[in-house]
N, C-alpha and C positions, 0 to 999 in steps of 0.2 A: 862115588861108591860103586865099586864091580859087586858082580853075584855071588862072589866067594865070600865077601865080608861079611857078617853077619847085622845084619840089623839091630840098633840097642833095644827097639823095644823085645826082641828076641833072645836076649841074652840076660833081660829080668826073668825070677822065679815067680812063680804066682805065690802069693798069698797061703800059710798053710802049710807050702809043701817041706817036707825035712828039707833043713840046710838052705832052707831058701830067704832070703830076705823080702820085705814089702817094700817097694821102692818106691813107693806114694809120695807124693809131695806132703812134708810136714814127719813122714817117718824117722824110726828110730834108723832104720836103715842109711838113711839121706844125710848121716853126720858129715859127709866128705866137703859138703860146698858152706857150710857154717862157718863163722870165725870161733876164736875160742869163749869171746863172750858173749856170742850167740846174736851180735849185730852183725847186718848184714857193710860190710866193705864198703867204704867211704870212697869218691872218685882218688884217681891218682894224683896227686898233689904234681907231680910231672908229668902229667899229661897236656893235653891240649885247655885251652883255655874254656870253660866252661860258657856253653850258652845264656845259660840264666845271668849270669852275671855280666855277660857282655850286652845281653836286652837291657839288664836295669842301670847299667854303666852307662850306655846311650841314654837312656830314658833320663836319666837323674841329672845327668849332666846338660842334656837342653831343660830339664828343669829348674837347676839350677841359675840360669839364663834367663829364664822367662820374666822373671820381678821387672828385668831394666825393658822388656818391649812391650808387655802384656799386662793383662790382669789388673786388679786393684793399684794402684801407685800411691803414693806419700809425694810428699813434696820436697826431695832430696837431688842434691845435686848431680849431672849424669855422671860426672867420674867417681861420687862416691858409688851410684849404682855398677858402676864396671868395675869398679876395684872389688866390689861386694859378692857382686854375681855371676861378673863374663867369665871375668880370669879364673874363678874356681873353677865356674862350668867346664872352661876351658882346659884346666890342667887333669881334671875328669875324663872328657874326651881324648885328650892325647892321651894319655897314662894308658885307657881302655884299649884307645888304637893300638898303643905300641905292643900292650900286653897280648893283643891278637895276634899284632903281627910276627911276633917272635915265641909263639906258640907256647904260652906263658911259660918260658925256659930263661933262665935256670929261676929254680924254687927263691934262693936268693933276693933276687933282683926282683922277683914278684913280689913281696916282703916291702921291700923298697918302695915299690909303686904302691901300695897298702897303705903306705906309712905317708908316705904324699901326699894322695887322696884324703886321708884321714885329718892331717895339720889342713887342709883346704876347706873340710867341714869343721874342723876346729877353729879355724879363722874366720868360717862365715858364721859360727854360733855366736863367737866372742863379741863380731859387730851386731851383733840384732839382739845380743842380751839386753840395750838400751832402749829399743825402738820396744821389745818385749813390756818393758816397765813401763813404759811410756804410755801403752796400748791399756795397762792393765788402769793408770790413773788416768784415761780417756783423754790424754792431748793427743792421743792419731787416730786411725782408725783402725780400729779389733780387727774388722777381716781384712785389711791392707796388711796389718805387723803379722796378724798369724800365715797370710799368707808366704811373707820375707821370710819368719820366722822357721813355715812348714821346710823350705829351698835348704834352708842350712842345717836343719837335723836329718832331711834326707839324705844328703851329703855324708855328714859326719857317719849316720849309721851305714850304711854302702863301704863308706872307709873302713869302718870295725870290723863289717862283714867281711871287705877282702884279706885286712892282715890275719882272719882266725884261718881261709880257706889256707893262707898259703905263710900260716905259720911253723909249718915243721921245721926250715932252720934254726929256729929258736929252739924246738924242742929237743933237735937233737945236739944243737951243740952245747 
């Protein structure tokens, strides 16, 4: 900024004077930066891939993993726990990675990955909806299956959540 430019706060009216506006935050004045229905602008759907969901994309997807190393266990085979928990975790974590690394472009293809993600927490619900029942007539253990159980709805909703961010293909076509 040189000294010729004027300053913005220099270029408000105060309060009162004729012809002048209040330029307060929340003012009648302040319509310019509003949308039309008065929410505030949603990220760009093409923009860069958002933080929050690349935290809970990592986080979810070594969660999803944890059943077969950690935690409470059942007495299940290890390939059904790798079929159950690596592979989704893992299609989680690539999916996230890829989606960083290509700077979640195009909208598309991030849709795509949504949709992924989403059948990986669908297929890990489908296998624990037994072990669920199972927990509720006391042949396993409650806090072993809710734990299984917690891995696969966290999943699935992470899924939901990414095809709503980067659903505007749908919506516009």
């Amino acid at each position: 900024m040189t000294a010729a430019e004027p300053r913005p706060e220099a270029t408000r009216k105060a309060p009162g004077r004729k012809g002048g506006h209040d330029m307060s935050k929340g003012s009648a004045g302040d319509q310019g930066t509003k949308t039309p229905q008065g929410r505030e602008p949603q990220g760009d759907p093409e923009g860069p891939f958002p933080f929050v969901l690349l935290g809970l994309g990592l986080a979810i997807g070594l969660y999803a993993m944890l059943p077969a190393f950690a935690g409470p266990q059942l007495h299940i085979q290890r390939v059904v726990e790798v079929v159950d928990h690596v592979i989704p975790g893992l299609i989680v974590l690539a999916l996230v990675g890829s989606a960083t690394v290509l700077g979640a472009r195009p909208p598309g293809l991030m849709l795509v990955f949504g949709l992924l993600i989403t059948l990986a927490g669908l297929w890990m619900v489908d296998t624990h909806v037994g072990l669920f029942s199972q927990a509720v007539h006391h042949e396993v253990d409650l806090v072993a299956a809710g734990f299984h159980v917690s891995t696969a709805l966290a999943v699935f909703a992470y899924g939901l959540a990414f095809l709503w961010r980067y659903r505007e293909p749908l919506i516009r076509g």
